[in-house]
C-alpha positions as CSV (number, residue, x, y, z in Angstrom):
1,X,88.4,60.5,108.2
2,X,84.4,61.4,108.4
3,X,84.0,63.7,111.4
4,X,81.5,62.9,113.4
5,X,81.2,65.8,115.8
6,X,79.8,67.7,112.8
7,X,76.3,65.7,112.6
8,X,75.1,68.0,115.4
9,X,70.8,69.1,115.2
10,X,70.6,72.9,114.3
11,X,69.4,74.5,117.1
12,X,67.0,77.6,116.5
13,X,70.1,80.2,117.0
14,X,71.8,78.5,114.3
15,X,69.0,78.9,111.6
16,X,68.1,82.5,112.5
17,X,72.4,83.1,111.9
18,X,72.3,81.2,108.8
19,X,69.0,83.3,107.3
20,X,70.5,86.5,108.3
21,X,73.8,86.0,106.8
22,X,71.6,84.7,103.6
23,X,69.6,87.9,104.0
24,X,72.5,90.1,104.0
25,X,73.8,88.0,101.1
26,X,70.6,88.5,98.9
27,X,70.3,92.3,99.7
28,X,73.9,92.8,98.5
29,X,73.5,90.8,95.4
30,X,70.5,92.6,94.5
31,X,72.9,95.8,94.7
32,X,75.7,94.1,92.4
33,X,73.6,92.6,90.1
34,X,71.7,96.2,89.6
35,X,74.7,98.4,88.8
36,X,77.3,96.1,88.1
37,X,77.4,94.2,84.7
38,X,77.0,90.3,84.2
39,X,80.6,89.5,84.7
40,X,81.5,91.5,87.7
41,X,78.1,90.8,89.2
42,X,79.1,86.7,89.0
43,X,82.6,87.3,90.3
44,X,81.3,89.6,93.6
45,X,78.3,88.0,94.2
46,X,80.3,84.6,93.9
47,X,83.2,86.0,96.6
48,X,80.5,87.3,98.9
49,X,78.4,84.1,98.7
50,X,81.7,82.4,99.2
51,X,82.5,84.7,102.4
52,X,79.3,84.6,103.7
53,X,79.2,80.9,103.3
54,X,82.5,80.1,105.0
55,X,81.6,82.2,107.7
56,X,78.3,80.4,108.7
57,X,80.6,77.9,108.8
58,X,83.1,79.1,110.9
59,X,80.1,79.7,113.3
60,X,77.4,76.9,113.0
61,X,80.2,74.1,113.2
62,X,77.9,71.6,112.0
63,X,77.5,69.8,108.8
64,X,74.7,70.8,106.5
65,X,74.7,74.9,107.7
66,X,76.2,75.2,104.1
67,X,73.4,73.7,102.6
68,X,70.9,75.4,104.1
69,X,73.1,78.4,103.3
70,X,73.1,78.0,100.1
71,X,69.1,76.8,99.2
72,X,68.1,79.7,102.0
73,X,70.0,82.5,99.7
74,X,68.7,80.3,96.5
75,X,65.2,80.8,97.7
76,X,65.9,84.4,98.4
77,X,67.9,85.4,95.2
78,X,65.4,83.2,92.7
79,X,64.7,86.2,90.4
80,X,68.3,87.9,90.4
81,X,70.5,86.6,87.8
82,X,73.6,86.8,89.0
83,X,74.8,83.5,88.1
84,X,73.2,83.3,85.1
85,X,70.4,81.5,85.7
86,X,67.0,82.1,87.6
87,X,64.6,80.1,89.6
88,X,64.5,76.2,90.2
89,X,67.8,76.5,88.0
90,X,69.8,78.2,90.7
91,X,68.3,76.6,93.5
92,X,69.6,73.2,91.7
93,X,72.7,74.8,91.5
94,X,73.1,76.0,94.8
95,X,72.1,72.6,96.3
96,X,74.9,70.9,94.2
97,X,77.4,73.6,94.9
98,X,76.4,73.1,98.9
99,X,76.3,68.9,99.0
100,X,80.1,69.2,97.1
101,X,81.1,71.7,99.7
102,X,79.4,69.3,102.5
103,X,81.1,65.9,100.5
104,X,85.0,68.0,101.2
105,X,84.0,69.7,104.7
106,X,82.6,66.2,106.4
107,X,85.5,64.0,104.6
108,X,88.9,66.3,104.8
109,X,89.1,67.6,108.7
110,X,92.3,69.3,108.1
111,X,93.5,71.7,110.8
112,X,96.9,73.2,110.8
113,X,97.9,76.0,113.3
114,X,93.9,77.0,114.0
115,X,94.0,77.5,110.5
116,X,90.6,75.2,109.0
117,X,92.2,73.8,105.4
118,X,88.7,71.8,105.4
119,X,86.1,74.9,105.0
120,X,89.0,76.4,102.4
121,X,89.1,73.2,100.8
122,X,85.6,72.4,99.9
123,X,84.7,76.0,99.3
124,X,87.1,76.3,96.2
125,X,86.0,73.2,95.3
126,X,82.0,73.8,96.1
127,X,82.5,77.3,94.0
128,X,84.4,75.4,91.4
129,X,81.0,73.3,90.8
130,X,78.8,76.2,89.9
131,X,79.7,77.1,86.2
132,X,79.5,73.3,85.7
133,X,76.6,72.7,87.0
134,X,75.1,76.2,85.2
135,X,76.6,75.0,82.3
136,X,74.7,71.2,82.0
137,X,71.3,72.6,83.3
138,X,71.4,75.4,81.3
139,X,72.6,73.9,78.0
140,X,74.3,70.6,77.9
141,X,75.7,70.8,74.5
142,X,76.9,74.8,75.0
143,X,78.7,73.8,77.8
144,X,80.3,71.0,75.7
145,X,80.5,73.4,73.0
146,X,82.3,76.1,75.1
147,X,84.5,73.2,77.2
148,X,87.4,76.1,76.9
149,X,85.7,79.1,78.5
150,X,83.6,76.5,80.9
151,X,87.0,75.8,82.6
152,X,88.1,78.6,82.6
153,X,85.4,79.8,84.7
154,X,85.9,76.9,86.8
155,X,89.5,77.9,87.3
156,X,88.1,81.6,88.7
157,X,85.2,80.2,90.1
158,X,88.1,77.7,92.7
159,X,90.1,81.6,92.8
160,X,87.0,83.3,94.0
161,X,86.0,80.5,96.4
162,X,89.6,80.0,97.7
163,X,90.1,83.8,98.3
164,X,86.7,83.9,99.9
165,X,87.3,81.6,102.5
166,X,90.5,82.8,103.2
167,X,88.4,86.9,104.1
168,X,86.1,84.4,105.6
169,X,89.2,82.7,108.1
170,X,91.1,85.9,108.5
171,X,87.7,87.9,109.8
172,X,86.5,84.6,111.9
173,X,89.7,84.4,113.8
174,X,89.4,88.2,114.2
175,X,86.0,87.7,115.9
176,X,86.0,84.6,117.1
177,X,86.8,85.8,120.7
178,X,84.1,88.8,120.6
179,X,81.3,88.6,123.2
180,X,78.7,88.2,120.7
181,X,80.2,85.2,119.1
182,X,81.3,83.9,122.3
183,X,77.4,84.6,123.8
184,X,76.2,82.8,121.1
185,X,78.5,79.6,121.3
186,X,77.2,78.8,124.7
187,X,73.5,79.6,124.4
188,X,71.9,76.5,125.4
């Protein structure tokens, strides 16, 4: 069932929370990409992005804030190669990896016990998309080639996103009742 309380405009608030969680994303994965080496660089930089992500969720509450999550920190991480690929490549990939997580978020509302199975959901499934989509932009027929190793990346890729939104709940529903969260629900 398609939620339509999610289609909400952004207000300002919710864009200036959206760049600074980008922000804080791109300064960190400047850090890991720097003195950590290509594989553990992916992995952290993919569970922050995914914590990050999930938590701009949490707050925003409106469809598209992981979008504009994603192409914000795309824009902003265009020359670190932490995913393996640089410029208009990653921003493709980020924009893929934000419409699949928008596709599961808007479609599954799934709530059990205040616990949101939608944002848990469709970020597994949102990080599962990345090595694919590197994979056919980057080279088509190596990622045909290496079918065996792209899936397994896919596997840790749904891991990462799955354990990221679950930090992501667990610190959400540890702030969620904090005065600057609740201040910033009811700004008009």
């Amino acid at each position: 069932m398609i939620a339509i309380e999610s289609f909400k405009k952004f207000r300002a608030e919710d864009v200036i929370a959206i760049l600074i969680f980008a922000c804080i994303w791109w300064v960190l994965s400047f850090i890991f990409n720097k003195f950590l080496g290509s594989q553990f660089s992916y992995i952290f930089s993919l569970l922050l992005a995914t914590t990050l992500m999930s938590f701009v969720v949490h707050l925003v509450r409106k469809a598209g804030s992981a979008t504009l999550f994603y192409l914000i920190s795309g824009f902003l991480t265009y020359n670190i190669n932490n995913f393996g690929a640089i410029g208009l490549d990653k921003i493709i990939i980020f924009l893929i990896a934000g419409l699949i997580f928008e596709l599961f978020f808007i479609i599954f509302k799934l709530e059990f016990k205040n616990v949101q199975f939608d944002i848990v959901i469709a970020t597994s499934f949102s990080s599962m998309s990345i090595p694919v989509s590197i994979g056919f932009l980057i080279s088509f027929g190596t990622a045909v080639h290496l079918l065996g190793a792209t899936i397994n990346l896919m596997i840790l890729s749904f891991l990462i996103g799955l354990i990221g939104s679950i930090i992501s709940f667990l610190i959400w529903s540890y702030l969620r009742r904090t005065k600057l969260i609740l201040m910033y629900e009811y700004m008009p």
